[in-house]
Phi, psi and omega in degrees: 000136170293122146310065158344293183280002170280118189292310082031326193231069180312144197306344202254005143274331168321280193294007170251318173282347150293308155111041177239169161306124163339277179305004182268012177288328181244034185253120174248130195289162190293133172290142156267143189335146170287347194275300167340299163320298185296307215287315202285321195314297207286001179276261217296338158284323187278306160323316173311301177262006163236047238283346191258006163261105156345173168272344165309279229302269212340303210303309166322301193282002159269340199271301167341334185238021140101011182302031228282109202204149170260160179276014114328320129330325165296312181320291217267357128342271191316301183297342181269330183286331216055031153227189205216146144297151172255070179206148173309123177212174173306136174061018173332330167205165191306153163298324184258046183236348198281003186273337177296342204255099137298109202310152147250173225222019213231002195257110215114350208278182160247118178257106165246025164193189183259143184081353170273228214250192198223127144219171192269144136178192203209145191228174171229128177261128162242163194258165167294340178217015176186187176215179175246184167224146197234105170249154188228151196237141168204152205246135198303283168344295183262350198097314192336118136289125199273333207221163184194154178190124167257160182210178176259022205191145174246070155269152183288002214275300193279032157285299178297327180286290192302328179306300189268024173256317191300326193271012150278348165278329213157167149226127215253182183281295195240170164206111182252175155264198173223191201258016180313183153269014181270337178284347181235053162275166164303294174324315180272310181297307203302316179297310190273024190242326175277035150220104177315320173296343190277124166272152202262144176205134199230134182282126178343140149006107180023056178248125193295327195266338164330304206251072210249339191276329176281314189312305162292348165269317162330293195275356153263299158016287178298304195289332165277322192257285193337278160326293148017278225266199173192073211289106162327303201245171183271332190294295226287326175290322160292320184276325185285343165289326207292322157336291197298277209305333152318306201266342177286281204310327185239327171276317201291084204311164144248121162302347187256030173241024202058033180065026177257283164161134188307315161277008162298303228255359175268262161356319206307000000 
């Protein structure tokens, strides 16, 4: 951390035994606009429940509410928020990402026990004047969440943070993903290939249903905490979600668990 007011150290030696640039010491970033804000919140509601709608559609379903936005504005939204429709389309992914694309592995499969698999994905949380990104790990079986990591930026790094927190937890059989780019980065394969057993598995092409279980928690997530709340701060959203992941993982019955917790039934 920079000292300002340290007499004894000046800021361009402060920033050299850190090993950062001066000047990013004093670059503060621009906030984004409130109209920004508001347009992307309601981008992440409509998704939230239409998770198979395109940027045509939002754009239609924004014009509707009186919204005056183009789809090219949705596009570059949708890309800064980190998500996509879930539906088949052209070029999902680069030619050259493609030694990187995994099958999935998940289809047919029967889940009878905890730790066969894990999935992945990453979401947008919003703030009163900006947002976060939320990634989460959750074992197929039980609900569980194992692992969870928010950051104010999508660098892969608290991705990577959640993965090897998660492997301190367990290790699954399969871990599947979608085919984004943190997932078929070098950095997110190379960590899971030093754990020999997992085999890596990624969901077809715009298949909605691939990834259903981290999906359904994204909208209970939301629909119970998020939507809820109105998080001043990057603090006040970490705590009331970490709140939140306590009362899903321990308190919170499921039905389709026989009214048990995800972490009854991750443990037992």
């Amino acid at each position: 951390m920079v000292d300002w007011k340290d007499p004894d150290l000046p800021i361009s030696q402060q920033a050299k035994l850190l090993g950062i640039n001066r000047s990013s010491l004093y670059y503060k970033p621009v906030q984004p606009s409130p109209e920004e804000v508001a347009i992307k919140h309601r981008i992440d509601e409509i998704y939230t429940k239409y998770p198979y709608f395109g940027s045509r559609k939002i754009v239609e379903f924004l014009k509707n509410e009186g919204v005056n936005i183009n789809r090219k504005r949705v596009q570059r939204h949708m890309r800064e928020m980190g998500i996509q429709a879930i539906y088949p389309g052209p070029n999902l992914s680069k030619r050259n990402l493609q030694h990187r694309i995994y099958p999935y592995l998940l289809k047919g499969v029967t889940i009878t026990r905890p730790n066969q698999v894990w999935s992945i994905d990453i979401t947008y949380i919003r703030l009163q004047s900006s947002w976060m990104y939320l990634t989460a790990i959750i074992d197929w079986y039980s609900r569980y969440i194992v692992s969870w990591e928010l950051d104010q930026t999508l660098d892969i790094d608290f991705v990577l943070e959640a993965v090897r927190r998660a492997f301190t937890v367990g290790t699954p059989d399969i871990f599947n993903s979608d085919q984004g780019s943190h997932f078929t980065s070098s950095k997110y394969i190379n960590l899971l290939k030093e754990q020999s057993s997992i085999q890596i598995s990624m969901d077809s092409k715009g298949r909605a249903l691939d990834n259903i279980m981290i999906e359904r928690f994204w909208r209970s997530l939301k629909y119970e905490e998020v939507y809820l709340r109105d998080y001043g701060s990057p603090r006040a959203a970490r705590s009331n979600i970490r709140d939140y992941m306590n009362l899903y993982n321990h308190e919170r019955p499921h039905q389709s668990l026989d009214y048990q917790t995800p972490g009854f039934i991750y443990f037992q």
